[in-house]
VONUDREN-131798 format. One record per residue (C-alpha): x, y, z; residue in three letters. Coordinates in steps of 0.02 Angstrom, whole numbers, plus 32768, in hexadecimal, padded with zeros to 4 digits. Layout:
XYZALA
...
***
This chain:
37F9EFBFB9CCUNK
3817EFBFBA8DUNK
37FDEF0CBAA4UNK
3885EF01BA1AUNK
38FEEF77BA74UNK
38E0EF26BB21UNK
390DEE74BAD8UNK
3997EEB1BA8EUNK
39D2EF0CBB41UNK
39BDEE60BBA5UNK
3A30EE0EBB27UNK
3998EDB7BADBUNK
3969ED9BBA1EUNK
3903EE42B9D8UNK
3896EDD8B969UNK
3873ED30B9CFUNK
38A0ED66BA9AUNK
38F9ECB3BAA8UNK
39B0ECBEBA54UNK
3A2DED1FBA86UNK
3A7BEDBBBA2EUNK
3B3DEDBCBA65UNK
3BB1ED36BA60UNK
3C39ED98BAC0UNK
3C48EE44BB0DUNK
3BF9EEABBA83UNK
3C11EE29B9DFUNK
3B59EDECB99EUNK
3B36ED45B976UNK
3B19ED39B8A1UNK
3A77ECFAB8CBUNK
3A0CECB9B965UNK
3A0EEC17B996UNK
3961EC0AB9A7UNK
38FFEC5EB91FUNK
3994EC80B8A6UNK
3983ED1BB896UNK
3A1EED7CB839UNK
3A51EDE7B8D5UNK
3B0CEDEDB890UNK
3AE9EE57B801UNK
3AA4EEE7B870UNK
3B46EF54B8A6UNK
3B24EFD0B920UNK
3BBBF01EB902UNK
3BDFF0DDB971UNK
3B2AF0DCB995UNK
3B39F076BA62UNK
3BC9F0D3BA80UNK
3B89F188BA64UNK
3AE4F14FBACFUNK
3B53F115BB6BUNK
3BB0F1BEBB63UNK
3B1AF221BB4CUNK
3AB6F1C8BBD1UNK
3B50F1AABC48UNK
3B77F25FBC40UNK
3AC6F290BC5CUNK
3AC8F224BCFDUNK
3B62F25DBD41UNK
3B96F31FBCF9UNK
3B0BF35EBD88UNK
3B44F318BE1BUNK
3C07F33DBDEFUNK
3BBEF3F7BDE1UNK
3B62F3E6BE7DUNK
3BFDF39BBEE5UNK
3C7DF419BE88UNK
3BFFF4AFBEC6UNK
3BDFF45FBF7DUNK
3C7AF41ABF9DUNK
3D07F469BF2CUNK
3D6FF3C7BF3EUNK
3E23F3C1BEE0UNK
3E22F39ABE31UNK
3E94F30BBE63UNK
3DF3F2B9BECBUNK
3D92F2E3BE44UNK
3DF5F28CBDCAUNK
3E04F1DFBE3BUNK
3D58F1E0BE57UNK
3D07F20CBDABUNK
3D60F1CEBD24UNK
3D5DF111BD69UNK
3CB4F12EBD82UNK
3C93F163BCD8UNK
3CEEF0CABC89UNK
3CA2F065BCFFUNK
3BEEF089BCCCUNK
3C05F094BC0CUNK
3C55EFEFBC0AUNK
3BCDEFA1BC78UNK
3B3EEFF6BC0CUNK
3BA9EFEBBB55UNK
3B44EF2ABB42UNK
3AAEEF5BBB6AUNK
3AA7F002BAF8UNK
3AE4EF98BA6DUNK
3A57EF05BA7AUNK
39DAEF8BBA83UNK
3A0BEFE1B9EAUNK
3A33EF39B992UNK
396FEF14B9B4UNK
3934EFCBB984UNK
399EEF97B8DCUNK
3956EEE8B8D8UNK
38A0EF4FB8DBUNK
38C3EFC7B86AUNK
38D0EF48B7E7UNK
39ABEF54B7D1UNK
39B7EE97B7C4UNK
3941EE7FB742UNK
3970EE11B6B4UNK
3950EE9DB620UNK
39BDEF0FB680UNK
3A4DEF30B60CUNK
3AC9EF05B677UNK
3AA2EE5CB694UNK
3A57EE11B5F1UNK
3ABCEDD0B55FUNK
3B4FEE4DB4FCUNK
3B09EE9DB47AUNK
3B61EE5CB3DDUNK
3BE4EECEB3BCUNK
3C69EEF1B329UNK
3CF0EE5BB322UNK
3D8EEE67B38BUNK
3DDAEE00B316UNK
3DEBEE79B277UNK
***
């Protein structure tokens, strides 16, 4: 599972280590170029972005409580200081986040073939009656 993850964080293949998982900022390949594996049928989704805020936050609510108590700086400083900061680090940790969850996903067995989503429709009642 971690070996999986960490791939996926380095912006390496889950399954084979080799190929890469994004083809852009966060988009994901349809499959790797090395090992073909189906990466673009994993979707991550709201998952990476609720792990950058909750890890972000945990790294930087303390020490705005720290300064705030030692300092008592205006909320004007505050606001120049912290909320670039913020943005800053969720965009720079946003591709990371997401390869490592694409990999925990790619694990987990979401890209397997008899997963529901990505075999064959069903056949269904005619849209032509």
């Amino acid at each position: 599972m971690m070996t999986a993850i960490r791939r996926g964080i380095a912006n390496r293949c889950p399954v084979c280590g080799q190929g890469r998982v994004f083809q852009g900022f966060l988009r994901v390949v349809p499959e790797c170029e090395v090992c073909h594996a189906p990466l673009g049928v994993l979707r991550a989704d709201d998952a990476p972005p609720y792990i950058v805020i909750f890890l972000v936050g945990h790294l930087l609510i303390p020490p705005i409580f720290w300064i705030e108590r030692a300092y008592e700086p205006p909320m004007w400083l505050h606001m120049t200081v912290w909320l670039p900061l913020f943005a800053i680090l969720c965009t720079l940790m946003l591709r990371p986040v997401k390869g490592g969850v694409v990999g925990w996903m790619m694990r987990l067995g979401f890209a397997d073939q008899d997963h529901p989503n990505h075999g064959p429709l069903p056949p269904g009642p005619s849209r032509d009656a």
